[in-house]
C-alpha positions as CSV (number, residue, x, y, z in Angstrom):
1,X,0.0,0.0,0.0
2,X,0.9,3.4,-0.7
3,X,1.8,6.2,1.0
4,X,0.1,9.7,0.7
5,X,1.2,13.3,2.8
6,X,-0.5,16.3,2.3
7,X,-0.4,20.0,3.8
8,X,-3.5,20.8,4.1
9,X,-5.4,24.7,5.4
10,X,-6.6,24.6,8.9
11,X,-9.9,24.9,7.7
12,X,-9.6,21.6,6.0
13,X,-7.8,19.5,8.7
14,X,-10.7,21.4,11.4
15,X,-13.5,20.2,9.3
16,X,-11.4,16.7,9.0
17,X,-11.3,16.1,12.7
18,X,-15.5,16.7,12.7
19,X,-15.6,13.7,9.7
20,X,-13.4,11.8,12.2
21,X,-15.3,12.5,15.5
22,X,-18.9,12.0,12.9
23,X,-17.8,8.5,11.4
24,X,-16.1,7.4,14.8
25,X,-12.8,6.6,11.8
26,X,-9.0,6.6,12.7
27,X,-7.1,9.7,10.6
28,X,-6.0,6.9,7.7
29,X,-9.0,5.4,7.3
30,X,-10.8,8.7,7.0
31,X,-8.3,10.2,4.4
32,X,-8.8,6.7,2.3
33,X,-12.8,7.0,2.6
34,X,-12.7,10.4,1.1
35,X,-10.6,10.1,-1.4
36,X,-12.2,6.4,-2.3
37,X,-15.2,8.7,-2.9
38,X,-13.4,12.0,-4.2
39,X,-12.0,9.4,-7.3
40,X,-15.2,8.0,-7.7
41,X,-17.1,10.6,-8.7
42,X,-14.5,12.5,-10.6
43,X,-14.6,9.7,-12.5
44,X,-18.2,9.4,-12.8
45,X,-18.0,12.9,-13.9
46,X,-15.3,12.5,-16.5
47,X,-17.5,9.7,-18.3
48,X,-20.7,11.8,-18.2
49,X,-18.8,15.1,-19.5
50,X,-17.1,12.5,-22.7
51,X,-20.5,10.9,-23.0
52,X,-22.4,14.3,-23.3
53,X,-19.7,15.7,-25.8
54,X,-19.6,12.5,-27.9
55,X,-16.3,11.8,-27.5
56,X,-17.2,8.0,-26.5
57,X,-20.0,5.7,-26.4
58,X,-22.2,4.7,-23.5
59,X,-21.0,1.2,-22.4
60,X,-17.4,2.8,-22.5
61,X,-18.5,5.9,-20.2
62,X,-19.5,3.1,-18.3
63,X,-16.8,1.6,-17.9
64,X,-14.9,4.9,-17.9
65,X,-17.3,5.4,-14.3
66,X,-16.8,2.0,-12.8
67,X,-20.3,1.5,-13.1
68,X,-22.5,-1.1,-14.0
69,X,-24.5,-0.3,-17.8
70,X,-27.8,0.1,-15.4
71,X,-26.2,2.1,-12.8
72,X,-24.5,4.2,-15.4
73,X,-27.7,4.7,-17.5
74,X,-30.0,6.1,-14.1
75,X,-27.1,8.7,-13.4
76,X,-27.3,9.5,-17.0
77,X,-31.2,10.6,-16.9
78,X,-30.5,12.0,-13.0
79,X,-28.2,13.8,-15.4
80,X,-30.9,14.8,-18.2
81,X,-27.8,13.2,-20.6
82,X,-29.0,12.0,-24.0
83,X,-26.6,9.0,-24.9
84,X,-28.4,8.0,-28.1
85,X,-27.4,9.0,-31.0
86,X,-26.8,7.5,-34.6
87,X,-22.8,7.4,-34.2
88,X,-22.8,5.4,-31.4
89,X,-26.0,3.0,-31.2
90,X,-24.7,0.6,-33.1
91,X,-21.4,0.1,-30.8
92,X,-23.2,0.7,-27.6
93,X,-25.9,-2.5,-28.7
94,X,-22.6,-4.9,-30.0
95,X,-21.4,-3.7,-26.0
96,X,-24.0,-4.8,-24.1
């Protein structure tokens, strides 16, 4: 396992120890949490933004997100992100 040190603003490390006293976690554990979670949606993110521009098809934004097809497909409409369109269908249905 890696290792990770940060500087962080006072601000952040006072609104840290809250999480910590909150979720009843040690430091380490509360760092990897939120950064599990940080990477997950800014991945999730990513794949909607490529989706919405195009850029790749829906079962690979899914894949892009870590997310299952159905998963992917209700954050898409949470979204309001159109995935269908004529460039991609046929790919996306040879995917899935």
């Amino acid at each position: 396992m890696g290792t990770i040190s940060a500087r962080v603003p006072d601000e952040l490390e006072s609104d840290l120890e809250e999480y910590l006293e909150d979720e009843h976690l040690d430091r380490s554990t509360a760092v990897r949490k939120l950064l599990t979670e940080g990477l997950e949606e800014w991945r999730r993110e990513r794949a909607l933004e490529r989706l919405a521009d195009g850029r790749i098809t829906f079962s690979r934004a899914a894949e892009v997100a870590d997310m299952s097809v159905w998963d992917f497909a209700r954050l898409a409409k949470e979204r309001d992100i159109t995935w269908v369109s004529g460039d991609h269908v046929g790919d996306d249905l040879e995917d899935l």
